[in-house]
Short mmCIF file of the C-alpha atoms (twelve columns), coordinates in Angstrom:
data_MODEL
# 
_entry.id   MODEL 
# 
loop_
_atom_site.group_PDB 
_atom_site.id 
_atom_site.type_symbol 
_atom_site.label_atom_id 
_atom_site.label_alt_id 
_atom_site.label_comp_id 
_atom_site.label_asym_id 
_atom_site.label_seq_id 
_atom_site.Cartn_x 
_atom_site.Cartn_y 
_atom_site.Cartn_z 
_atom_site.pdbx_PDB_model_num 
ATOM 1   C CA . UNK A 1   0.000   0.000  0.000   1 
ATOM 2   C CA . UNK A 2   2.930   2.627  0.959   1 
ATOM 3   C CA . UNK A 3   4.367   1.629  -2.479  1 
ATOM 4   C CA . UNK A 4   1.471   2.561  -4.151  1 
ATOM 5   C CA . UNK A 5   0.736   5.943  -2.391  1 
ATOM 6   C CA . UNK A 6   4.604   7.183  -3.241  1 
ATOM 7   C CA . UNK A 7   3.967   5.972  -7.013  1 
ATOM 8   C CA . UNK A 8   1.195   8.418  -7.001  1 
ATOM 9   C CA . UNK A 9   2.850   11.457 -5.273  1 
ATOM 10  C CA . UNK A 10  5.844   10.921 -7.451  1 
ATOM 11  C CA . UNK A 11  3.769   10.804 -10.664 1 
ATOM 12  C CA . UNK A 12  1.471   14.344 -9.150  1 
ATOM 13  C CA . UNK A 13  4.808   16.250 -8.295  1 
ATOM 14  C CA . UNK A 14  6.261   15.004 -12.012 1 
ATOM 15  C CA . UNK A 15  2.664   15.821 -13.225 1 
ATOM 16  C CA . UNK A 16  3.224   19.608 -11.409 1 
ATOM 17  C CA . UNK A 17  6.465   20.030 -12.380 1 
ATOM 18  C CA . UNK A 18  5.802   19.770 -16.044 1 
ATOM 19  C CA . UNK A 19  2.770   21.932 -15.892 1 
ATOM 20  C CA . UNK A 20  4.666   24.742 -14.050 1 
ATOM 21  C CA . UNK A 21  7.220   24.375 -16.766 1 
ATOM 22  C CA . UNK A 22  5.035   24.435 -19.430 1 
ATOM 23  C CA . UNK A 23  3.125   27.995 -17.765 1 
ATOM 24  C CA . UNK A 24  6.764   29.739 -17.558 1 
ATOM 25  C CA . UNK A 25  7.999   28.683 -21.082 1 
ATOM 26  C CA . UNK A 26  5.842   27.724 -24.299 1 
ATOM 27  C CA . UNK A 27  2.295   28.129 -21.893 1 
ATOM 28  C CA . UNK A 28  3.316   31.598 -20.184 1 
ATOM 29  C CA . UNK A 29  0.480   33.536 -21.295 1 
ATOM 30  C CA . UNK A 30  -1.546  30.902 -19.626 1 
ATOM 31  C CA . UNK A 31  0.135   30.371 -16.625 1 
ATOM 32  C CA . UNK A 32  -0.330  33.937 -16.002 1 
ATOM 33  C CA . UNK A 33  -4.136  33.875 -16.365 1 
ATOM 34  C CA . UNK A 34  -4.673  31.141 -14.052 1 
ATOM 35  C CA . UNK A 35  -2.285  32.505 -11.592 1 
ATOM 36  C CA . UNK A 36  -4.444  36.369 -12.480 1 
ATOM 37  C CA . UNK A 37  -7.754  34.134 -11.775 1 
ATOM 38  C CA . UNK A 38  -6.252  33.012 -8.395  1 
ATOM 39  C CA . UNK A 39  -5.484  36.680 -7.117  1 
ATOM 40  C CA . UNK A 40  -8.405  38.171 -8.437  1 
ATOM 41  C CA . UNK A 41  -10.942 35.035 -6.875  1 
ATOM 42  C CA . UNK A 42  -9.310  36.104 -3.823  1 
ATOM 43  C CA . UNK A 43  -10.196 39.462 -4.346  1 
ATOM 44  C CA . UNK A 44  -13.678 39.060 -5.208  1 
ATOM 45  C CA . UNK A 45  -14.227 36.437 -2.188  1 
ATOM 46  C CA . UNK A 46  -12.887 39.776 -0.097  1 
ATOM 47  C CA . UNK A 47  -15.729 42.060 -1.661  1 
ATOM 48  C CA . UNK A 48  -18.591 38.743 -1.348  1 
ATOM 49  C CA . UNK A 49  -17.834 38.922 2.076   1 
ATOM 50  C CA . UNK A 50  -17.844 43.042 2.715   1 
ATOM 51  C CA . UNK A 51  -21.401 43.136 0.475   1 
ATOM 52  C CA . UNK A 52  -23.077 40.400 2.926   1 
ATOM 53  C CA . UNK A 53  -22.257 42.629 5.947   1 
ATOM 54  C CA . UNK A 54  -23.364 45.409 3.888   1 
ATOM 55  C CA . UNK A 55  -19.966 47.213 3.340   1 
ATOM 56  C CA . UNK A 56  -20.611 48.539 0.000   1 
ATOM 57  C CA . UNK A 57  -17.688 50.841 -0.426  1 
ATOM 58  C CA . UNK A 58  -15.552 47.850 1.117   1 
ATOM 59  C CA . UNK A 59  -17.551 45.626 -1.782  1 
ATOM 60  C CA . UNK A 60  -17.017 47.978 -4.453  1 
ATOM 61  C CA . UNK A 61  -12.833 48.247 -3.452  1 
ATOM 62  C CA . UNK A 62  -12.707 44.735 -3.311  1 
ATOM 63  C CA . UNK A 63  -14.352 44.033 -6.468  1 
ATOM 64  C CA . UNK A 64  -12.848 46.855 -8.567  1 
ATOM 65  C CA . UNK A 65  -9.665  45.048 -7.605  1 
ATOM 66  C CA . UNK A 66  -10.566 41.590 -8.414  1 
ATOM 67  C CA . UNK A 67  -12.070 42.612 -11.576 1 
ATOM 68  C CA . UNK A 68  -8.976  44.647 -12.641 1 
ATOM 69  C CA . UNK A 69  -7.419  41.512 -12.354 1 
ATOM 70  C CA . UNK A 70  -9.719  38.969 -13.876 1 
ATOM 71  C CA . UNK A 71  -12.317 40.729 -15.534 1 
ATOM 72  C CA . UNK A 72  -14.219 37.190 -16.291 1 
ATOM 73  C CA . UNK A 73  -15.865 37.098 -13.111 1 
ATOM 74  C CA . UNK A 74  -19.247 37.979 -14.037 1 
ATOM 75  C CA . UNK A 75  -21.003 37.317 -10.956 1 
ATOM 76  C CA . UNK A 76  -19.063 40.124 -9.478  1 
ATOM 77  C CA . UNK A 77  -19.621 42.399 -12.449 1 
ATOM 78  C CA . UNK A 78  -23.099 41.534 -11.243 1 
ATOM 79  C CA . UNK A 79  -22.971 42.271 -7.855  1 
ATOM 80  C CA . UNK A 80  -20.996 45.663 -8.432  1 
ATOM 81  C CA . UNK A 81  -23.663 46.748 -10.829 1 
ATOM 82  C CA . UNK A 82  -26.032 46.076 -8.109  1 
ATOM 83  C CA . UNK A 83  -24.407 48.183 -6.133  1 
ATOM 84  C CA . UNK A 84  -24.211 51.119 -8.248  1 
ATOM 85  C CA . UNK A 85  -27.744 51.267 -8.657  1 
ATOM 86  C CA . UNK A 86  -28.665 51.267 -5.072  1 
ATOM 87  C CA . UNK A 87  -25.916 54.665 -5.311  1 
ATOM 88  C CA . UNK A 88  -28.159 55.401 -8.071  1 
ATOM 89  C CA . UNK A 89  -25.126 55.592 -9.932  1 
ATOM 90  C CA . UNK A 90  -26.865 54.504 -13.162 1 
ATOM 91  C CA . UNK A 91  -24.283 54.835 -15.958 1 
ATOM 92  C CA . UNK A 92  -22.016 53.268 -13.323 1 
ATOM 93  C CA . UNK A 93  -24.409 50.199 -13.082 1 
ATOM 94  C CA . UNK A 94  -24.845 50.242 -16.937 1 
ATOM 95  C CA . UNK A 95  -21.159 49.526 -17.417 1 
ATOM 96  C CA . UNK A 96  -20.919 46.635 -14.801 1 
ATOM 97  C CA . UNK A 97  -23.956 44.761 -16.379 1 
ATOM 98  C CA . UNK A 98  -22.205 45.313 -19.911 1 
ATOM 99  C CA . UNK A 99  -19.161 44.019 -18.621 1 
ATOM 100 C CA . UNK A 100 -20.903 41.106 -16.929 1 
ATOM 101 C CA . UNK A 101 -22.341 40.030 -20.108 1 
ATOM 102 C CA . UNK A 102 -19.184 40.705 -21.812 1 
ATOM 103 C CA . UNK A 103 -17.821 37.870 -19.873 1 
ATOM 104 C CA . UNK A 104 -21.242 35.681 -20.520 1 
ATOM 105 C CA . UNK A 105 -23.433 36.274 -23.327 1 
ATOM 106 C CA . UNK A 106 -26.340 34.713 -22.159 1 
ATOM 107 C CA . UNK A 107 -26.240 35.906 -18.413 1 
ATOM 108 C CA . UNK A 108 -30.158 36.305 -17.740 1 
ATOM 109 C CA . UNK A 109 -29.661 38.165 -15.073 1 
ATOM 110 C CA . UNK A 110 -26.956 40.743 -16.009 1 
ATOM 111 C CA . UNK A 111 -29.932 41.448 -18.739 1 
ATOM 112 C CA . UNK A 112 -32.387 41.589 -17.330 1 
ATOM 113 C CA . UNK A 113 -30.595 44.315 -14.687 1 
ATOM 114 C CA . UNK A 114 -29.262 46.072 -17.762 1 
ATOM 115 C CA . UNK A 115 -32.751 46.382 -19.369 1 
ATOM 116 C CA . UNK A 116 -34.578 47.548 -16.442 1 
ATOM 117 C CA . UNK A 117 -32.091 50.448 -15.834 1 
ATOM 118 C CA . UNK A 118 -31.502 51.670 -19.852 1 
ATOM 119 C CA . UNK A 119 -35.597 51.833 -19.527 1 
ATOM 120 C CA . UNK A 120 -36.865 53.396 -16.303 1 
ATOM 121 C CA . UNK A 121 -33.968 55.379 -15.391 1 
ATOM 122 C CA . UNK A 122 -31.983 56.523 -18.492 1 
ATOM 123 C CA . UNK A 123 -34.890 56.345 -21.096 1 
ATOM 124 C CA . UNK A 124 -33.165 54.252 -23.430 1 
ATOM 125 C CA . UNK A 125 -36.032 52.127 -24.508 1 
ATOM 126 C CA . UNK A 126 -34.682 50.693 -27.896 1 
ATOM 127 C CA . UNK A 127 -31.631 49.287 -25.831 1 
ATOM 128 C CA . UNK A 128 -34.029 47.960 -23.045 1 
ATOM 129 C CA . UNK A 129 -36.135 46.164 -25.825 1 
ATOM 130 C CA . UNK A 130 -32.888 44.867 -27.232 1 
ATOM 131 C CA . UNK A 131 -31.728 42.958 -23.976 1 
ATOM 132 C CA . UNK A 132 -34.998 41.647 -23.342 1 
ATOM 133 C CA . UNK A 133 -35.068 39.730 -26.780 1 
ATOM 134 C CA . UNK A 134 -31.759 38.677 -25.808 1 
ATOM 135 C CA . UNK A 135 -33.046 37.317 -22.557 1 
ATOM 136 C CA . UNK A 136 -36.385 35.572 -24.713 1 
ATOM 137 C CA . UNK A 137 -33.710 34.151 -28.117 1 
ATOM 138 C CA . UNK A 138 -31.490 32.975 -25.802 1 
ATOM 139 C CA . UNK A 139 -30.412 29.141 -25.693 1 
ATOM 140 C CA . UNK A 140 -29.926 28.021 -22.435 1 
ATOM 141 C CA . UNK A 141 -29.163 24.040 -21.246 1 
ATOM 142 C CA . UNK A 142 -32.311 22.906 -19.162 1 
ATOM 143 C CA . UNK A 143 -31.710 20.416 -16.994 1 
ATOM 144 C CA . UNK A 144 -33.843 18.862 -14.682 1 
ATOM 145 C CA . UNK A 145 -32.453 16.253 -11.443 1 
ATOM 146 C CA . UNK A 146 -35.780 15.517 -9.173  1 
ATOM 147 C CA . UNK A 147 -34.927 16.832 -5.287  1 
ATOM 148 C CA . UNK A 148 -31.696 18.322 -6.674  1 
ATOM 149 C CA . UNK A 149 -31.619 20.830 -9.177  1 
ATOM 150 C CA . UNK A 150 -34.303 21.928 -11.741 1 
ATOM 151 C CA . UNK A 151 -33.190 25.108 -14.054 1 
ATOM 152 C CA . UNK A 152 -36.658 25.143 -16.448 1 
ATOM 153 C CA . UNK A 153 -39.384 26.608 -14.353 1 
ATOM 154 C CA . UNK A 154 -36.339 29.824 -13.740 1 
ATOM 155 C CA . UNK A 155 -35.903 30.213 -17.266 1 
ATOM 156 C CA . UNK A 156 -39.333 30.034 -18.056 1 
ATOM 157 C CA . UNK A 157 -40.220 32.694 -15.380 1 
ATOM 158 C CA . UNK A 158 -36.925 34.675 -17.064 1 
ATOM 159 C CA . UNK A 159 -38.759 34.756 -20.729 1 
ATOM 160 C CA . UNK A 160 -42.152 36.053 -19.066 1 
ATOM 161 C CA . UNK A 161 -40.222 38.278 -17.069 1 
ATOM 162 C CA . UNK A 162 -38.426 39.461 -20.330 1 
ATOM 163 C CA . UNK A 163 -42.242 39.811 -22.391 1 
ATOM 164 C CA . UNK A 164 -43.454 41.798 -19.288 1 
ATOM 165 C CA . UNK A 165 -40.747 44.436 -19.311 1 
ATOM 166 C CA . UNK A 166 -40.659 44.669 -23.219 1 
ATOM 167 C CA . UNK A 167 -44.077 45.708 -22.798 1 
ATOM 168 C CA . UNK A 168 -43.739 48.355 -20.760 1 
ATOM 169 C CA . UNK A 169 -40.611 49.860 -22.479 1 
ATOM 170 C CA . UNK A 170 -42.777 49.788 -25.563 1 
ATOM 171 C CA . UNK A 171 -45.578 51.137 -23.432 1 
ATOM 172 C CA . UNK A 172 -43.135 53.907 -22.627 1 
ATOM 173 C CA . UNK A 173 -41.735 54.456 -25.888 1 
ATOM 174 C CA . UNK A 174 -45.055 54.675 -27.144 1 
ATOM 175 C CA . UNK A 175 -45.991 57.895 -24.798 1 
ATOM 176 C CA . UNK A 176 -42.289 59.456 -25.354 1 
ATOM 177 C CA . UNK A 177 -43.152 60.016 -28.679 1 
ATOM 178 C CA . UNK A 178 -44.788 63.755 -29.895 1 
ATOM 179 C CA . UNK A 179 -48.711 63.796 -30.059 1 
ATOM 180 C CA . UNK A 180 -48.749 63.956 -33.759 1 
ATOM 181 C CA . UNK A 181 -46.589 60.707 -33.828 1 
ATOM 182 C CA . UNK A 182 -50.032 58.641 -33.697 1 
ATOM 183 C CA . UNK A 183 -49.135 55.672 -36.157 1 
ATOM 184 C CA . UNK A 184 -46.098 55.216 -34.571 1 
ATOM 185 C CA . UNK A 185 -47.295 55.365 -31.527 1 
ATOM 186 C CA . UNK A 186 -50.273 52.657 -31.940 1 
ATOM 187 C CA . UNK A 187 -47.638 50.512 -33.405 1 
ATOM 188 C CA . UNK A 188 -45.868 50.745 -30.566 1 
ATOM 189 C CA . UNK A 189 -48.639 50.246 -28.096 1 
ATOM 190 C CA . UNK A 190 -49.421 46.862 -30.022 1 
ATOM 191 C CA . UNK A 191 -46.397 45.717 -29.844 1 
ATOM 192 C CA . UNK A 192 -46.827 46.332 -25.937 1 
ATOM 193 C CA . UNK A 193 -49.953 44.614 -25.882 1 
ATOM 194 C CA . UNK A 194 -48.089 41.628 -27.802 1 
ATOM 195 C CA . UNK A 195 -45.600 41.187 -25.696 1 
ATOM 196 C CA . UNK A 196 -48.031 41.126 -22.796 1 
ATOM 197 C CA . UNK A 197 -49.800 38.647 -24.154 1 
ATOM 198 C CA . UNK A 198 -46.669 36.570 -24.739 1 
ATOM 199 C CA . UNK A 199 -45.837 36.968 -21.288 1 
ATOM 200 C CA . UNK A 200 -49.550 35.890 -20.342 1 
ATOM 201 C CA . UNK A 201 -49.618 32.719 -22.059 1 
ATOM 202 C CA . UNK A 202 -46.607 31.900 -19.881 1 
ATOM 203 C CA . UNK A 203 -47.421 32.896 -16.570 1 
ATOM 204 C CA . UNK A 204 -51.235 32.468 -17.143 1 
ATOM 205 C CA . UNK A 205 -52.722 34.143 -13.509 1 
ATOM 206 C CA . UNK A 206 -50.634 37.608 -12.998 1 
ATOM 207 C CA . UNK A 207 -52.567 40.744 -11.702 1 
ATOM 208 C CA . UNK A 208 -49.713 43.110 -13.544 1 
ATOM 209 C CA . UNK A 209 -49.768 41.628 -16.464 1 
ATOM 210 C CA . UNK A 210 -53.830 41.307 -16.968 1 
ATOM 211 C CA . UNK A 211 -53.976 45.065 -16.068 1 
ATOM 212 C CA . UNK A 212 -50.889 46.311 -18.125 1 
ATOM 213 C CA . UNK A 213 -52.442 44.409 -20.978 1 
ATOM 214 C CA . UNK A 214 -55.843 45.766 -20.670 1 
ATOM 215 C CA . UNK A 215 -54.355 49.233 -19.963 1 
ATOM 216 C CA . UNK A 216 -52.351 49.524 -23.026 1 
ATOM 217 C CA . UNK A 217 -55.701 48.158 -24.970 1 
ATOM 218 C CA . UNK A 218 -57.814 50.462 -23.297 1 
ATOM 219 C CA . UNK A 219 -55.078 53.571 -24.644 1 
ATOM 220 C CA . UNK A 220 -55.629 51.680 -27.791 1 
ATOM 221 C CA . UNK A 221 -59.043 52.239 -27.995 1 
ATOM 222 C CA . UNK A 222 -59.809 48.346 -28.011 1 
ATOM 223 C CA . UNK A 223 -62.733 48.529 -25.111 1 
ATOM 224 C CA . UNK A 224 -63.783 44.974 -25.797 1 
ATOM 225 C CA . UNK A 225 -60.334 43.636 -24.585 1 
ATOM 226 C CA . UNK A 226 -59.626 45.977 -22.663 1 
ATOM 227 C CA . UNK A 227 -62.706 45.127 -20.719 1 
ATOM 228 C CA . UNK A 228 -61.967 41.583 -21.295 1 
ATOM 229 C CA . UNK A 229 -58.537 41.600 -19.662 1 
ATOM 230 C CA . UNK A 230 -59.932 44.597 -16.723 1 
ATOM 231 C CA . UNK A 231 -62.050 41.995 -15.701 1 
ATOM 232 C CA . UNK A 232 -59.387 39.169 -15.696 1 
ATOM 233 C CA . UNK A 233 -57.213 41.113 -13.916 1 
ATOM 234 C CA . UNK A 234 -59.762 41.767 -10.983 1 
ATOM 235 C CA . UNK A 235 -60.836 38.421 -10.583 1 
ATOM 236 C CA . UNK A 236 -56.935 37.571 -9.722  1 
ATOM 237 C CA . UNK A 237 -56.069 40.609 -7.656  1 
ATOM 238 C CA . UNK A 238 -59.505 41.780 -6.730  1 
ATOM 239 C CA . UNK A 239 -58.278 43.833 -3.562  1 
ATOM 240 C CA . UNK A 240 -55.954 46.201 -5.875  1 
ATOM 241 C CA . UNK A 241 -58.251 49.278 -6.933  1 
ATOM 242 C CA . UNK A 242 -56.107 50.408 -9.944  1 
ATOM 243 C CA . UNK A 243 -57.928 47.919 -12.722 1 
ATOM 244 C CA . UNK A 244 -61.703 48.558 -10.680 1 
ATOM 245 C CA . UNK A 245 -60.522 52.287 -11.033 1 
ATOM 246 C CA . UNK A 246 -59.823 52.349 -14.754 1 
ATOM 247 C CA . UNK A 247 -62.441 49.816 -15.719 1 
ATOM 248 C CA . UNK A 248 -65.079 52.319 -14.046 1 
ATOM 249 C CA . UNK A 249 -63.984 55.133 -16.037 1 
ATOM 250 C CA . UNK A 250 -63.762 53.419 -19.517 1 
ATOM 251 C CA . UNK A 251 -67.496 52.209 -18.270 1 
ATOM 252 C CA . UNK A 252 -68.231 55.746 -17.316 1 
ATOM 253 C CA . UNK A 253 -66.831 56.442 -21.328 1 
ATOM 254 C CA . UNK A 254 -69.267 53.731 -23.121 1 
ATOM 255 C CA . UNK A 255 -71.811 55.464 -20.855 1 
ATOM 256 C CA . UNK A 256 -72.488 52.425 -18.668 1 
ATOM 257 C CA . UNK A 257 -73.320 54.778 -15.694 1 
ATOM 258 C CA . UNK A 258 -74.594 51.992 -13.332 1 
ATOM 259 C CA . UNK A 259 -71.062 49.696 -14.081 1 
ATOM 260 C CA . UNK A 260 -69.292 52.495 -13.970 1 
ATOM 261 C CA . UNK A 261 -70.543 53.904 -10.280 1 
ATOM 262 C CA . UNK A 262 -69.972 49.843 -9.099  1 
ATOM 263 C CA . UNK A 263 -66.448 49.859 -10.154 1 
ATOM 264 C CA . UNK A 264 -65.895 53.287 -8.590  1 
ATOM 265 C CA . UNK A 265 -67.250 52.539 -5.669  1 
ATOM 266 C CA . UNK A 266 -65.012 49.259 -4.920  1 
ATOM 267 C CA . UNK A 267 -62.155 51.664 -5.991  1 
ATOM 268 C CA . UNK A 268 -62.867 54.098 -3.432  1 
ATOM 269 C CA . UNK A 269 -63.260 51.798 -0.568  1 
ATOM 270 C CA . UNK A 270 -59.949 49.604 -1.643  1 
ATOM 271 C CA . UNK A 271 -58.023 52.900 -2.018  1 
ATOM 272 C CA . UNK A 272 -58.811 54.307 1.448   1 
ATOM 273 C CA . UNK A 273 -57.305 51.935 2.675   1 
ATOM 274 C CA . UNK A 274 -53.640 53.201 1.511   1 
ATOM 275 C CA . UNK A 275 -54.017 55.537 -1.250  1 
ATOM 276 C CA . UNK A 276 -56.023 58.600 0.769   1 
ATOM 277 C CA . UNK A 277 -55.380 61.215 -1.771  1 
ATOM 278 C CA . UNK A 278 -56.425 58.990 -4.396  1 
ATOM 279 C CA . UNK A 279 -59.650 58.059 -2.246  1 
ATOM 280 C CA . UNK A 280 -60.451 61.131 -2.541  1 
ATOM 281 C CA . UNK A 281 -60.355 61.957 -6.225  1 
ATOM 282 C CA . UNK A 282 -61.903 58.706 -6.725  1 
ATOM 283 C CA . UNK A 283 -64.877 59.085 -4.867  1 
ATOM 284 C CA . UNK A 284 -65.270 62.784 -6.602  1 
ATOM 285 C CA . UNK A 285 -65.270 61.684 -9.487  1 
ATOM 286 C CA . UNK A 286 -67.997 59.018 -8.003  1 
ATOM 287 C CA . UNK A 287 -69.954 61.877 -7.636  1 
ATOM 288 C CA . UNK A 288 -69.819 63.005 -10.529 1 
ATOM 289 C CA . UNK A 289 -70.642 59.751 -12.623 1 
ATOM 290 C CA . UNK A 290 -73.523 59.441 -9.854  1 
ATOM 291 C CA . UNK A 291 -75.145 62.664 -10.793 1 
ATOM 292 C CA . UNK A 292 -74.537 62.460 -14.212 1 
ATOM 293 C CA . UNK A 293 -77.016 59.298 -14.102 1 
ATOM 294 C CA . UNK A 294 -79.514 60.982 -12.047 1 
ATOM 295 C CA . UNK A 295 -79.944 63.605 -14.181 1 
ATOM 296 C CA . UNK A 296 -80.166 61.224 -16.871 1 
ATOM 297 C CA . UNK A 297 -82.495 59.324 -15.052 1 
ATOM 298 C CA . UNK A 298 -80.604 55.722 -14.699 1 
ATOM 299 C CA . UNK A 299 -80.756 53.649 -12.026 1 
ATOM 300 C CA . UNK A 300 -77.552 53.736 -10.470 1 
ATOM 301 C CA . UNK A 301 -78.217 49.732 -9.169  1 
ATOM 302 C CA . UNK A 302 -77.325 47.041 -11.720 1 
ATOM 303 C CA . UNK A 303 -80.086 44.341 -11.159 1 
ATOM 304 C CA . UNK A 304 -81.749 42.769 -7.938  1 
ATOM 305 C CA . UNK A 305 -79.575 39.665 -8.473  1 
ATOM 306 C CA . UNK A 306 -76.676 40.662 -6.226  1 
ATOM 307 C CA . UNK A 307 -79.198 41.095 -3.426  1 
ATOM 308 C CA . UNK A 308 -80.857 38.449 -3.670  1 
ATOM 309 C CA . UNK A 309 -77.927 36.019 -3.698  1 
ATOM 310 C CA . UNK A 310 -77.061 37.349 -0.474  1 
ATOM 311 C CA . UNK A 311 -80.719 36.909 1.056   1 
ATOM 312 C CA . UNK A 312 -80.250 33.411 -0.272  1 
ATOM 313 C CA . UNK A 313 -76.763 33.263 1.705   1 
ATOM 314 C CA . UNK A 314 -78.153 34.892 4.496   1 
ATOM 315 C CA . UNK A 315 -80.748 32.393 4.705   1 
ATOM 316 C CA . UNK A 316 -78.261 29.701 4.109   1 
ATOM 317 C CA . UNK A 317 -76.677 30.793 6.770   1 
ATOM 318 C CA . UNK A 318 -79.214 31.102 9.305   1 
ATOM 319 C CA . UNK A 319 -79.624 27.235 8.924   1 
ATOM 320 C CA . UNK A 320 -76.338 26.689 10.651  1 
ATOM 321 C CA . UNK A 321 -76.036 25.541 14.265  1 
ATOM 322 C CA . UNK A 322 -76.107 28.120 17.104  1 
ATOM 323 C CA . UNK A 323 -72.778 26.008 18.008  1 
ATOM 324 C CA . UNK A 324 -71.073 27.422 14.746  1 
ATOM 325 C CA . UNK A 325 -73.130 30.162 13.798  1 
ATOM 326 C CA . UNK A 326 -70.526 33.029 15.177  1 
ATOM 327 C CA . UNK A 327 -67.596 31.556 13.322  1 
ATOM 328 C CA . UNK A 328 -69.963 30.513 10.090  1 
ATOM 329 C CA . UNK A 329 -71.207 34.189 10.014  1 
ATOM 330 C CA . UNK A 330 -67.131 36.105 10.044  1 
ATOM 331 C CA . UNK A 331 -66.190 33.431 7.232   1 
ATOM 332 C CA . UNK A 332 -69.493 33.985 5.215   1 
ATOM 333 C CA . UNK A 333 -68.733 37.656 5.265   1 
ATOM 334 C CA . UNK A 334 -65.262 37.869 4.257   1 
ATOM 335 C CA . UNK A 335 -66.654 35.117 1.586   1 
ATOM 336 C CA . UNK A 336 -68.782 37.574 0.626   1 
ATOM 337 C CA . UNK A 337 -66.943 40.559 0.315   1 
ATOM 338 C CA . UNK A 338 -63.812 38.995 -1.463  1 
ATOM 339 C CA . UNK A 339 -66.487 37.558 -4.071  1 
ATOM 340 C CA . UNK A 340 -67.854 40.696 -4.099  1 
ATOM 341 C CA . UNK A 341 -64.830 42.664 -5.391  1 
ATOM 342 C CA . UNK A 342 -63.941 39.667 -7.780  1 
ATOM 343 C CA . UNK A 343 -66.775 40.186 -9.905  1 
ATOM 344 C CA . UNK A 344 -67.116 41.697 -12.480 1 
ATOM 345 C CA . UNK A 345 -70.367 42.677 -13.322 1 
ATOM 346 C CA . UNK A 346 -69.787 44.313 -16.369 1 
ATOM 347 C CA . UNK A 347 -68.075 41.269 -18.301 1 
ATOM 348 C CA . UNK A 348 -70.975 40.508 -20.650 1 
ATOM 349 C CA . UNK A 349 -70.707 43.985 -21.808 1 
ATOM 350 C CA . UNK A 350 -67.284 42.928 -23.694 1 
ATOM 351 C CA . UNK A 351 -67.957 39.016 -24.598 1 
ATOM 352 C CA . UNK A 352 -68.043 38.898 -28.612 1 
# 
């Protein structure tokens, strides 16, 4: 057995020897990268450490250094561009995601970084769009060990990700544009509302996306799916008043007065809640949409069926146990209420 182990640590230092011989004669070059990647690792382990105990200017020495030395390392281009932006040193943060993706092509999340900043901070919306096809074209290895390591459903999520935020930076793009720019800017809107849809068919049940979508339709002057997606968006975040809010007022457009004041009025309540400023011009404008159907006569109710589903509950409910009827009577309400908000009563109104 000893003979053995000293045939193998002969042939490793003989193995070593030649290797450092061959990276200070013929193999230089290389031997100085790998000994560069050595110092610079140690470098960048220096500025890991100083950005988990949230040392940033220790993190941004550290990796300034360790880049200088081996700029490959794009996890700490990464994490330096990170940094930058929470300086909101954006041109800064710009250059460190470049660099990043520099060193790997198809680094998601160096993109995705990049993308976000050229768009909502620097207004560069064509570069933004640019990334985020990247991000979508992009051929990554999926692999897949059960209990161990799965890489699809992040990519996947990645892609939507990408669709969502091209959307927007169209969106954007769209409204950057002059006012008499109005073919250009309806192309641009659909090509929002197509890349929300691409992101849709991915994710399938997002509040953001529904309403962006049915937003950018609505600007579009596309009621009927703009309604349709208004209403998909509320029945999956029912508590968030921004798609009740807009809904009501494209209602209050098509002069649906009674949809309208319904919409409004779950607006109001959901943004007093958070949004008191908001509240407030909601429930003016409320007012407003409520006298304009008086004077025109409408009934501001929609139909007696809301009420008497909840007579029906009620009476459902009275049938209960005195044992359970305290507990049976907080859960019917909150049943209630959430069911309340999630429907949308005005869905018909857009159904081809």
């Amino acid at each position: 057995m000893g003979k053995i182990l000293d045939i193998i640590i002969k042939v490793v230092t003989v193995a070593l020897v030649i290797f450092l011989l061959y990276c200070f004669t013929i193999g230089r070059d290389f031997g100085i990268k790998q000994i560069n990647k050595i110092r610079g690792m140690y470098y960048v382990n220096q500025g890991d450490k100083a950005f988990k105990k949230h040392d940033m200017q220790g993190a941004i020495d550290a990796y300034q250094t360790g880049l200088f030395i081996f700029p490959e390392h794009y996890e700490a281009w990464l994490n330096l561009g990170n940094i930058y932006v929470s300086y909101e040193d954006y041109f800064s943060a710009t250059q460190a995601y470049e660099n990043a993706i520099k060193a790997k092509k198809n680094y998601t999340l160096a993109r995705m970084n990049l993308g976000i900043i050229t768009a909502e901070k620097l207004g560069d919306f064509d570069s933004a769009i640019e990334q985020y096809k990247a991000i979508i074209s992009a051929k990554h290895r999926l692999i897949a060990i059960p209990f161990i390591y799965n890489n699809k459903k992040s990519e996947t999520q990645n892609r939507a990700i990408a669709y969502y935020n091209m959307g927007k930076a169209y969106y954007q793009k769209a409204f950057y544009l002059p006012k008499e720019d109005k073919i250009e800017r309806k192309e641009f809107l659909q090509r929002a509302a197509s890349a929300y849809e691409n992101a849709i068919n991915i994710v399938k049940n997002d509040y953001n996306m529904f309403y962006n979508l049915a937003l950018t339709y609505h600007v579009l002057g596309d009621y009927r799916k703009a309604g349709q997606y208004y209403c998909q968006a509320i029945n999956v975040g029912p508590m968030n008043y921004e798609a009740h809010y807009n809904l009501g007022l494209m209602l209050k457009h098509l002069h649906h007065e009674n949809y309208a004041i319904d919409e409004l009025e779950k607006a109001a309540v959901l943004a007093s809640s958070g949004y008191k400023s908001n509240s407030q011009y909601i429930f003016d404008i409320l007012s407003a949409v409520s006298m304009d159907a008086l004077q025109k006569g409408i009934n501001d109710k929609i139909t007696d069926s809301d009420r008497s589903e909840k007579i029906k509950k009620e009476d459902e409910l009275k049938e209960k146990t005195d044992e359970n009827k305290e507990s049976a009577n907080m859960y019917e309400d909150e049943s209630l209420l959430l069911q309340n908000f999630k429907k949308c009563s005005s869905r018909f109104l857009f159904e081809s």
